[in-house]
VEXLUM-270320 format. One record per residue: residue number from 1; x, y negated, z of N, C-alpha, C in turn. Coordinates in pm, 1 decimal, always signed. Layout:
% residues N
[rec NUM, [X, Y, Z], [X, Y, Z], [X, Y, Z]]
...
***
This chain:
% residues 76
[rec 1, [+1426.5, -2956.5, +341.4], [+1511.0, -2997.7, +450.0], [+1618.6, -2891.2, +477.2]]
[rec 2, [+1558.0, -2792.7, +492.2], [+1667.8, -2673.7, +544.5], [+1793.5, -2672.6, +396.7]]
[rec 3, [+1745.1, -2663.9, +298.7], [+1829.9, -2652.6, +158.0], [+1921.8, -2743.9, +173.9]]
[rec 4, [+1872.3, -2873.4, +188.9], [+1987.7, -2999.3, +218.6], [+2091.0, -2946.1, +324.4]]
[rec 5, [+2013.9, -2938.1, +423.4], [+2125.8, -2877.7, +593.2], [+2242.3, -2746.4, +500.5]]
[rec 6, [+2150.8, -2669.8, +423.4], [+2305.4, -2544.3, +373.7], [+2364.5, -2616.9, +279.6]]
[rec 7, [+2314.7, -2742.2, +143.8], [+2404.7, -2747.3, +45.8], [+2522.7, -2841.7, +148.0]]
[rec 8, [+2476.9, -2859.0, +240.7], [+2628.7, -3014.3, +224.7], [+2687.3, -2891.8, +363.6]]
[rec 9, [+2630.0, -2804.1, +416.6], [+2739.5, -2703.7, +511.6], [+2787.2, -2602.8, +408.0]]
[rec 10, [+2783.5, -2556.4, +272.0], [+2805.7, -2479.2, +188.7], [+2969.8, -2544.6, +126.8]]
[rec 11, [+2899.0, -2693.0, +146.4], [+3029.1, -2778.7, +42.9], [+3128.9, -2779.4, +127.2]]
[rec 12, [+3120.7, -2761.0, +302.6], [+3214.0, -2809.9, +352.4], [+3278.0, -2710.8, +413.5]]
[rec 13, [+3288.0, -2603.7, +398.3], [+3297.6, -2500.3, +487.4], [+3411.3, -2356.4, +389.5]]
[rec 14, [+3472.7, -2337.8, +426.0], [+3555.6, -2231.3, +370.9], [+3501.0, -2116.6, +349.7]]
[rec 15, [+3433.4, -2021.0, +398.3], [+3340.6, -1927.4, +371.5], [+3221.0, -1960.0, +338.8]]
[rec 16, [+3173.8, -1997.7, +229.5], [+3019.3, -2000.4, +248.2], [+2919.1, -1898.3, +240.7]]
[rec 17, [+2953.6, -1779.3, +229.7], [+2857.6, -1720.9, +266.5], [+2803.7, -1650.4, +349.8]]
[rec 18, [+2888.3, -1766.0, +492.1], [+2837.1, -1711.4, +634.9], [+2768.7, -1800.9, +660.6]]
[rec 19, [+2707.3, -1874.0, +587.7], [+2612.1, -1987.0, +606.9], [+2495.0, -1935.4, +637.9]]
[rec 20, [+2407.1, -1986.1, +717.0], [+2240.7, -1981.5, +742.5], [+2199.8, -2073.2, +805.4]]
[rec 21, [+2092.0, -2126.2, +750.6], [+1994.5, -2202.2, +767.8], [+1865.5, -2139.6, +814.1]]
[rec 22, [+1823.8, -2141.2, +953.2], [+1650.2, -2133.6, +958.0], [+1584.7, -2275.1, +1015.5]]
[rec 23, [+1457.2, -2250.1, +1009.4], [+1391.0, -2370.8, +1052.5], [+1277.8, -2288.3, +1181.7]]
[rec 24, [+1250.3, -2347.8, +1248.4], [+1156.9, -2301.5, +1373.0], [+1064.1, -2458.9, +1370.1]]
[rec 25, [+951.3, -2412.3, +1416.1], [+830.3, -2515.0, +1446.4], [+797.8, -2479.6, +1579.1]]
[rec 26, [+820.1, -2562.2, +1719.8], [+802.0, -2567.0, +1807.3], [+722.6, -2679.2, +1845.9]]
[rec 27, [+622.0, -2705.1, +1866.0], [+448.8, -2774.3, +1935.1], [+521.4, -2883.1, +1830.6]]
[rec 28, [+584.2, -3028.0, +1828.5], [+585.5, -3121.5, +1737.4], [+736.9, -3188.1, +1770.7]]
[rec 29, [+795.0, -3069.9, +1724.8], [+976.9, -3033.5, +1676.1], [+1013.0, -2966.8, +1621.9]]
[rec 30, [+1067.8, -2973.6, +1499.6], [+1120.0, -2881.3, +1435.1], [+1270.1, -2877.1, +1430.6]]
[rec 31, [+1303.0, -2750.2, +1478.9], [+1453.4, -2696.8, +1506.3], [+1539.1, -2661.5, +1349.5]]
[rec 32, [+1625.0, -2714.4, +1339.8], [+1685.7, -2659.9, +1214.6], [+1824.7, -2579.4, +1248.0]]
[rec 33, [+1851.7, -2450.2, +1263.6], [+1966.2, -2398.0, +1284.9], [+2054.6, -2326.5, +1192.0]]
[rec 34, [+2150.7, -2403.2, +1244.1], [+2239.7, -2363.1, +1150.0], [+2390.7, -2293.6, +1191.3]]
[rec 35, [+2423.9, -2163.9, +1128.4], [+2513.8, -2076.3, +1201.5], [+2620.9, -2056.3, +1082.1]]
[rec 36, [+2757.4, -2084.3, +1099.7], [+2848.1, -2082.4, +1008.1], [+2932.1, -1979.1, +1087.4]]
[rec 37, [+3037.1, -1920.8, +1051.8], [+3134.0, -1862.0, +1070.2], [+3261.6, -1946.7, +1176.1]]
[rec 38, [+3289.0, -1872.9, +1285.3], [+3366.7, -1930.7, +1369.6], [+3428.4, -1997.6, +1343.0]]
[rec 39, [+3528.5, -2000.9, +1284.7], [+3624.3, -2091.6, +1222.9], [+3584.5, -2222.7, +1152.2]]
[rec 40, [+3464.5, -2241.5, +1078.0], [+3427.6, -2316.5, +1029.1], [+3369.6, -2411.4, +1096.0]]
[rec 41, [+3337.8, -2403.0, +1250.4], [+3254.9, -2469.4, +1335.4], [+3267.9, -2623.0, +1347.1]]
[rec 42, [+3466.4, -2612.4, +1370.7], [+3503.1, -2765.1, +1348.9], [+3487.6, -2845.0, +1205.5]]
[rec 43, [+3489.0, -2764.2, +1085.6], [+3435.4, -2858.7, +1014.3], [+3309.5, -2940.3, +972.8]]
[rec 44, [+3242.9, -2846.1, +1010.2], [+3077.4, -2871.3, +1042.0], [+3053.7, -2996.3, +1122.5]]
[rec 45, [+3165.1, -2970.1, +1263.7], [+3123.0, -3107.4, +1321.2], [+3171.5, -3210.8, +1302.4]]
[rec 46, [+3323.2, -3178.4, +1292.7], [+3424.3, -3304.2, +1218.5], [+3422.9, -3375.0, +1378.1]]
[rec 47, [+3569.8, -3431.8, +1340.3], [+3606.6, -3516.2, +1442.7], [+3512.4, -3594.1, +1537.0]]
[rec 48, [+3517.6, -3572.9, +1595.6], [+3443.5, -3684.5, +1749.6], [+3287.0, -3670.0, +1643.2]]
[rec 49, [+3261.0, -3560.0, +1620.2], [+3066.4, -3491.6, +1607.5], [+3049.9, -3585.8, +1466.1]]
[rec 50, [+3140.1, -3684.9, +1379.1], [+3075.4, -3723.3, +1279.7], [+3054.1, -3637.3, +1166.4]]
[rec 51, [+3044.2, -3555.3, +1135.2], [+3024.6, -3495.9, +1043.7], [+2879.5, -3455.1, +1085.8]]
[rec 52, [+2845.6, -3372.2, +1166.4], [+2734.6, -3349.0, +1275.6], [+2631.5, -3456.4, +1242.6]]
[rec 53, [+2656.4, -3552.2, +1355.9], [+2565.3, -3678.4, +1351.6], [+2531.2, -3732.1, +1198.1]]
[rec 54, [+2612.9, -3728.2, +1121.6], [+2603.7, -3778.8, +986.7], [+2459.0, -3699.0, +941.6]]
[rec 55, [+2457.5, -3494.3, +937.1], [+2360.3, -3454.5, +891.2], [+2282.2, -3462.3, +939.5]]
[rec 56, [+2250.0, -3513.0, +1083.7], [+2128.0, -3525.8, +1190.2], [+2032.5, -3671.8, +1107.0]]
[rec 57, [+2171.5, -3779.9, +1082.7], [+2078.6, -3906.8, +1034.0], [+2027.8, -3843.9, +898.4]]
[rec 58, [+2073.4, -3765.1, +797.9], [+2012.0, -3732.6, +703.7], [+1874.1, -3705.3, +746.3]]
[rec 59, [+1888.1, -3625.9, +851.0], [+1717.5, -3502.3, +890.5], [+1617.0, -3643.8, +955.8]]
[rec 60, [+1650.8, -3719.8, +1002.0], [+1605.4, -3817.1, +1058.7], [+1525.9, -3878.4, +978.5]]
[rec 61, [+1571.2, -3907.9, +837.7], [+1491.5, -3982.3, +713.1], [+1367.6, -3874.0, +672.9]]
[rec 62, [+1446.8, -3762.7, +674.6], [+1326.9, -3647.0, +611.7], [+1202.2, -3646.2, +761.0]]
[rec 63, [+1230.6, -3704.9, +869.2], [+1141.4, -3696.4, +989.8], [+1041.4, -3750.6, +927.9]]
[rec 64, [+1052.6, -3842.2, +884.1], [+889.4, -3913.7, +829.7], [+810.1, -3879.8, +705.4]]
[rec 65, [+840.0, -3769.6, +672.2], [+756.3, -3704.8, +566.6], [+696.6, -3614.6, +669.0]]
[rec 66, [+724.2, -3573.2, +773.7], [+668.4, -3494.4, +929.3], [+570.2, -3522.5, +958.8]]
[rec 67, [+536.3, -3658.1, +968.8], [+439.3, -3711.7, +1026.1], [+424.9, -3663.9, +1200.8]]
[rec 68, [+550.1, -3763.9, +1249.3], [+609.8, -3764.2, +1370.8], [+630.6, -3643.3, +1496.6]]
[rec 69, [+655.3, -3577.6, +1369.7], [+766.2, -3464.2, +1466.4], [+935.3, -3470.9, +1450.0]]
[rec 70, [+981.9, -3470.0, +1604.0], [+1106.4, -3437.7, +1556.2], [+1155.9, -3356.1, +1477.8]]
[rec 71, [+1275.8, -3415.1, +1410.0], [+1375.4, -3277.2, +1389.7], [+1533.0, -3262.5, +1465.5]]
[rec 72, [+1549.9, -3182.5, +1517.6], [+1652.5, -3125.0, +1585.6], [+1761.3, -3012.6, +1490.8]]
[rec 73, [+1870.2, -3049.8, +1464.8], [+1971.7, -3013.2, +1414.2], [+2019.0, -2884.4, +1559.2]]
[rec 74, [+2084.7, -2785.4, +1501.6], [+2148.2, -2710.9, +1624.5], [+2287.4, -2612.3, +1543.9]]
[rec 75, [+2375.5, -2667.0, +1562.2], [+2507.5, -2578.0, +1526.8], [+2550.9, -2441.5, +1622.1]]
[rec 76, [+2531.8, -2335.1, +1529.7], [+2529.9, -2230.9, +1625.5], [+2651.5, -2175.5, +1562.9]]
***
């Protein structure tokens, strides 16, 4: 999950190697954060959050290999 969240913020992003990805396990949520370089922030989210929302529905599919824990996307 986390690998997916950096390759498609790696592809989209002008610096990539201010990319990071961690994952946190909180009681039955898992946080995926992800911290790019200032500048890069708007591409990450893309106009009116679709770019954003787009990788959230990705994490959403990977939710059910979880066995019903969230996952929570967080652009830092």
């Amino acid at each position: 999950m986390e690998a997916l969240v950096e390759y498609i913020a790696k592809s989209l992003v002008d610096d990539p190697t201010a990319v990071k990805v961690r994952r946190r396990d909180q009681g039955g949520t898992v946080v995926i954060e992800l911290r790019v370089a200032q500048e890069d922030a708007g591409r990450i989210i893309g106009k009116s959050g679709r770019v954003a929302n787009a990788i959230r529905s990705l994490l959403r599919v990977e939710e059910a290999n979880l066995k019903g824990k969230r996952v929570l996307l967080k652009i830092i």
